[in-house]
N, C-alpha and C positions, 0 to 999 in steps of 0.2 A: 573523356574529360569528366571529372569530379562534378556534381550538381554546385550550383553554388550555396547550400546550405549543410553540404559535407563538410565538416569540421577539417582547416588543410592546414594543420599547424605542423605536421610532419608529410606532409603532400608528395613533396621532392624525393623522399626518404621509402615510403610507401614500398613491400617487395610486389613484384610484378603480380601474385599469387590476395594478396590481398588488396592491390589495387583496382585485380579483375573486380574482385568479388564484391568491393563496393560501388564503382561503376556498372555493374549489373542491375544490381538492387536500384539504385538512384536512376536507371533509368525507366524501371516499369514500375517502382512504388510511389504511393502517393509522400509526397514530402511531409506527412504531418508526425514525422522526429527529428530528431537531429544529434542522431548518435557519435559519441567517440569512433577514428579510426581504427578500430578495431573489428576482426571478422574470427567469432568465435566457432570453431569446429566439433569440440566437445569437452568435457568437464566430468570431473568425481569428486566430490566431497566439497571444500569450499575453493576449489582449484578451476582454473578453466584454460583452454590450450586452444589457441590461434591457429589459424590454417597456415603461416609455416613452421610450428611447434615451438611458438613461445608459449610456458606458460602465466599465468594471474592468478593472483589473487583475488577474487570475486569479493565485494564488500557492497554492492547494492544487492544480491540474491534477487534478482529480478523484481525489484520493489518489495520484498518480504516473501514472493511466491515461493521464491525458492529455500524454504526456514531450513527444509531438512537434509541440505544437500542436493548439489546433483548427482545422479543415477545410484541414488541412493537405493541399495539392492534390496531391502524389504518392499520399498512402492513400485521401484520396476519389476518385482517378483509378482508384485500384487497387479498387475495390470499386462504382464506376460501372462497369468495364469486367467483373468478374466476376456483378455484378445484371444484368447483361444477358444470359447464356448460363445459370449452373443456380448455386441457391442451396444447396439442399441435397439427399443422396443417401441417407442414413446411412449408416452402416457397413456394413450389408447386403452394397454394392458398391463398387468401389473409385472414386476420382473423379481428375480429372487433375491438378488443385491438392497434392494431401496428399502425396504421393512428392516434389517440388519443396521444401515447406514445410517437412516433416520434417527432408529432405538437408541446408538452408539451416541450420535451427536446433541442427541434430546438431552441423554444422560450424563454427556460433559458437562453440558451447560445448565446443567439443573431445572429445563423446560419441558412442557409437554409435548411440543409440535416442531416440525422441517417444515419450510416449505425451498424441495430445492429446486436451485435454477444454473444459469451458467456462469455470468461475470458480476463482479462486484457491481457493476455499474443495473446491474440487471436486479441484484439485490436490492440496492437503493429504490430501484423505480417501483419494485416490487413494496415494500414497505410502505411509501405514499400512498401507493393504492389498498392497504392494509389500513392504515393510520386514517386514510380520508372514511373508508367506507366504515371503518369503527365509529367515526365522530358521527354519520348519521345515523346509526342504526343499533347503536348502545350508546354513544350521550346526548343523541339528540339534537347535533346541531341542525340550521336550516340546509336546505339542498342547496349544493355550489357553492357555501358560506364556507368551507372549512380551512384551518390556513395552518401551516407548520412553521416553528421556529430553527433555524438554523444558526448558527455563527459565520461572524467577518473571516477570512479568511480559510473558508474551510476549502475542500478540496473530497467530492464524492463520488465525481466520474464527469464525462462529457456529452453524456446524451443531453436534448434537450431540456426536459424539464431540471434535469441538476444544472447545468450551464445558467439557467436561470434567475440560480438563488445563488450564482457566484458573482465574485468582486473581481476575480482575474479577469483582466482586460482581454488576455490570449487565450480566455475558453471561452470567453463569453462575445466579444466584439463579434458584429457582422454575421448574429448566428441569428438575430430575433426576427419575428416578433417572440414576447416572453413567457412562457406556462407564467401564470398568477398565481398566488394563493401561499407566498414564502415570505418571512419576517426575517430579517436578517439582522442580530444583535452584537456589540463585542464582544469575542471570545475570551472566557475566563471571568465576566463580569454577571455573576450568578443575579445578582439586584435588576441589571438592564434587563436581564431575560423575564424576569418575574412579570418587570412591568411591561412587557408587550405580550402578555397572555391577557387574550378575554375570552366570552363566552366562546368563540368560533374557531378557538386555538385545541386543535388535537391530538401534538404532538410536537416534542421537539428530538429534533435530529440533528445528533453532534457525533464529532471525535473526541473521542477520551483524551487522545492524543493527535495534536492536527501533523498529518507528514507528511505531505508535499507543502508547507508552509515553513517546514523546516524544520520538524521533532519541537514544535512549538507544545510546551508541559503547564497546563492551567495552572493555578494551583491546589491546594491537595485538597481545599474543604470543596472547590469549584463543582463536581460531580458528585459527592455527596447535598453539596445544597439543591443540585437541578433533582436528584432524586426525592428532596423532601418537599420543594416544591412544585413538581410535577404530580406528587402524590394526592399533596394537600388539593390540588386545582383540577383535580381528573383530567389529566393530559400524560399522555403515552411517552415513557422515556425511551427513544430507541438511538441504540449506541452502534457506532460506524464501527466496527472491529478490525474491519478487512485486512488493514496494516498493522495496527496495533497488537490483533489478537496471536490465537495459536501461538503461545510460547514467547514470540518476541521480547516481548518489556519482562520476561523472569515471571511470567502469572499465564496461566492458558487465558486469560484476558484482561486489559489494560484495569478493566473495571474491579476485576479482584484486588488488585493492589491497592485500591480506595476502598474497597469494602464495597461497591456500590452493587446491584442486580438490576438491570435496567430492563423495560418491558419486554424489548425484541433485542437482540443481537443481529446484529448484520456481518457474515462472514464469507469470505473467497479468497482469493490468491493460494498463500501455504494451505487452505483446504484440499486442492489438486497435488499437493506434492511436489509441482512444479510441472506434473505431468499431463493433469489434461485439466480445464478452467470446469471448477465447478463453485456455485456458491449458497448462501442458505439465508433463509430467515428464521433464525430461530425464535419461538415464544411461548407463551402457553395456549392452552385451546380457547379461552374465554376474547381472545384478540383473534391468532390468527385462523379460529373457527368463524370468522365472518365472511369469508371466501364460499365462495357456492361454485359445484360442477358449472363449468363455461367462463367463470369471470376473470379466468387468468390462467395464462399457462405458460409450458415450452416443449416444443418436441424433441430438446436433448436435455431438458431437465430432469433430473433425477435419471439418466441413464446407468446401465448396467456400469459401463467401465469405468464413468466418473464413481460412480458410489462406492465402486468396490474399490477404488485405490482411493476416496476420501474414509471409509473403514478402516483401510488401513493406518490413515494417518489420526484419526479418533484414538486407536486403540496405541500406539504411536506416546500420544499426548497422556493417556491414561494413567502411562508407565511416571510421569511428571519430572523424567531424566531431563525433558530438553527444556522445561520451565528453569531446572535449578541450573545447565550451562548457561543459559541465558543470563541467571543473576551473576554468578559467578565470572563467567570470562565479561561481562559486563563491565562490571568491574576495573578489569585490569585494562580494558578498552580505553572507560573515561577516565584514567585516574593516566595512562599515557596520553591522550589526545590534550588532558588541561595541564600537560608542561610545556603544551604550547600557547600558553596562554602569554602573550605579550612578546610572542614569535613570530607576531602574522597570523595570528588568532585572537579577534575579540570577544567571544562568547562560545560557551559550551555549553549543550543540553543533551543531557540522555537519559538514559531509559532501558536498562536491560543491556540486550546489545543493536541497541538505535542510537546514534547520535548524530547530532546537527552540532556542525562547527560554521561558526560566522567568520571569513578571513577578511580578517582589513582589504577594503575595497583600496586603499593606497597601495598594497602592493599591489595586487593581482584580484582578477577575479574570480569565482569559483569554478567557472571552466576550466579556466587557463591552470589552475590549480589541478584537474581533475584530467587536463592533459599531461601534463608532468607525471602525475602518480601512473597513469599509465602506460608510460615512456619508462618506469623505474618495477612495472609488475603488478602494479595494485590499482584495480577498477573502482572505480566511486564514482557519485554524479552530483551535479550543482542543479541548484533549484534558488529560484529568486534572484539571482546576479553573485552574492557575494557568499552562500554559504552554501556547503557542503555535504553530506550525506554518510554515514558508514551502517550498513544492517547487512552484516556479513552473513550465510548461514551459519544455523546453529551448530552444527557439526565443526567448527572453528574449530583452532586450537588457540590457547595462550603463545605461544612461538610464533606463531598464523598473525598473530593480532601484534608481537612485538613488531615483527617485520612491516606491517600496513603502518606501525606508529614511528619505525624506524625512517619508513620514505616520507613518510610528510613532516619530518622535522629535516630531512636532507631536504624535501623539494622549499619549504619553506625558506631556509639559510642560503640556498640557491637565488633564489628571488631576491631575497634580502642583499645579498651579497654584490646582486647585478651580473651573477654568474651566467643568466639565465632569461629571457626575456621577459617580460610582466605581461605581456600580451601575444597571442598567437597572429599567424601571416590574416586568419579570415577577421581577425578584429581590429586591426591594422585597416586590412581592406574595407571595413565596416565605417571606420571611423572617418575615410577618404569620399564616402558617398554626398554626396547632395543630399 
């Protein structure tokens, strides 16, 4: 029997082969997803194929990990060829991968320093601990005084101290008590941020682009004003990349496309290829030389085969092929998603090839949308109730992308039509509880 947080909009329908596979899973994993029915087997380029050979259309690339494609054969070459000499060393010792990896990714991003580790979320907490121990020991604040700015709505991981400084009820509820030491302002309002900076403010930590809020786009002076004044105030700009960056928005980072250069870069996801989790702090030496042997570590940090297949995807980005697919089939993306504008579509935002579509909550909601599209071949996910998602990898094609804009203007006239349910059998059953 399906868990009851398996999504059973097509339950009935389910083939025996994909029914196992999710009643397996739901019975030894912990319930904190709540995936589409679907049970993916394997994938090439931006395609993916179900265990009984249907295939998709992939349009979330595993929240942007997956920019370059799956099994994209230069990163699976590059991680076939390093699984065959030495996977991992720790840090203990030095390895031949991580001096290459470092130089590479220093040099994208025009900084002096790595510091790598494994999950963006590990990035994140890494950077606090950057940013805190800069503020006592180059500006001088008091000890345990130190406190970072964030924004409403942001979204930087689930560990606890980011659970923290978040406003989502579902990452934060029933998790506390709370890490202290976070100012949380409106996002996009450059004036509010200013004035919650005082003497003990070390740092503020944003997305260029917030994406799990929904491809929410500041506006365009918003990250250059936080750069003049975080300048002007001696406070560290460190920029969220994780989604944003490597390529997605048509810039190897969100921040190029503003002009800005922010203190630290924070990047993961597409830095693994999709293939193994690695992430970094980038900056220069004057910040993240504040670190001392003991104060921080990981013992798959900077590993041989993470490095060598994030090399890969450095040298990858270097070529700046997948920054211009990004602008370009971008393009053809939002410029099909906003004819559906007054279709079952109240708002479009994007960015490269990211976009956040808002679907009237009177038809349908963005699930139930996101079940449809994959009932017609095309994967995408709903974030906030009513809107949508599309960050296809970059290896698209323009045909790739008419098709994904062909089904959501069927699934949409569908709904519209009353062809088609507004609601699945589990929000149905949602809406019968006490």
């Amino acid at each position: 029997m399906l868990h009851p947080g398996t999504s059973s909009v097509t339950a009935g329908d389910l083939t025996p082969a994909t029914a196992a596979a999710i009643e397996l899973e739901e019975s030894h994993t912990a319930h904190n997803y709540h995936p589409l029915p679907v049970v993916i087997s394997h994938g090439e380029g931006a395609w993916v194929t179900d265990v009984d050979g249907k295939r998709y259309l992939d349009c979330l690339a595993a929240y942007s990990a997956v920019n370059f494609g799956h099994s994209n054969p230069v990163l699976v070459d590059a991680a076939r060829a390093q699984l065959e000499k030495i996977t991992l060393t720790s840090r203990a010792f030095h390895n031949d991968q991580l001096g290459p990896f470092v130089t590479a990714l220093a040099g994208l991003a025009g900084k002096d320093m790595v510091l790598p580790m494994n999950t963006g979320a590990e990035a994140v907490e890494s950077a606090i601990k950057i940013a805190r121990a800069w503020g006592y020991r180059v500006k001088g604040v008091e000890p345990d005084k130190a406190t970072i700015i964030v924004a409403d709505g942001n979204f930087h991981g689930r560990t606890i101290s980011i659970i923290s400084f978040s406003n989502d009820p579902d990452a934060r509820n029933d998790f506390g008590p709370y890490t202290p030491g976070f100012i949380s302002v409106p996002y996009g309002d450059a004036h509010a941020l200013e004035e919650a900076i005082d003497e003990n403010t070390v740092a503020v930590l944003i997305e260029p682009i917030q994406g799990e809020a929904g491809i929410v786009i500041p506006p365009a002076d918003y990250l250059p004003r936080l750069r003049e004044i975080t300048k002007r105030r001696n406070v560290l700009l460190i920029a969220d990349e994780i989604q944003s960056g490597l390529g997605r928005t048509g810039a190897t980072f969100q921040c190029d496309n503003v002009g800005v250069v922010p203190d630290l870069y924070l990047l993961g996801k597409a830095l693994g290829g999709g293939i193994v989790p690695i992430s970094a702090v980038v900056g220069d030496a004057d910040i993240l030389g504040v670190l001392k042997p003991g104060e921080h570590g990981s013992t798959f940090g900077g590993n041989p085969l993470a490095t060598a297949v994030g090399h890969a995807v450095v040298r990858m980005l270097g070529s700046g092929e997948y920054q211009e697919r990004a602008r370009r089939l971008g393009r053809v993306l939002e410029d099909g998603v906003r004819q559906m504008l007054g279709r079952g579509v109240v708002d479009v935002r994007a960015a490269g090839l990211w976009v956040g579509i808002d679907i009237d909550p009177q038809l349908a909601s963005g699930r139930r949308v996101c079940e449809l599209l994959m009932e017609r071949g095309v994967l995408a996910k709903d974030t906030h109730g009513s809107t949508i998602r599309l960050a296809p990898p970059l290896v698209v094609t323009a045909e790739d992308l008419e098709f994904a804009v062909e089904q959501l203007g069927a699934v949409l006239d569908e709904l519209a039509a009353g062809r088609v349910s507004p609601v699945s059998e589990e929000e149905d059953t949602a809406a019968d509880l006490p």
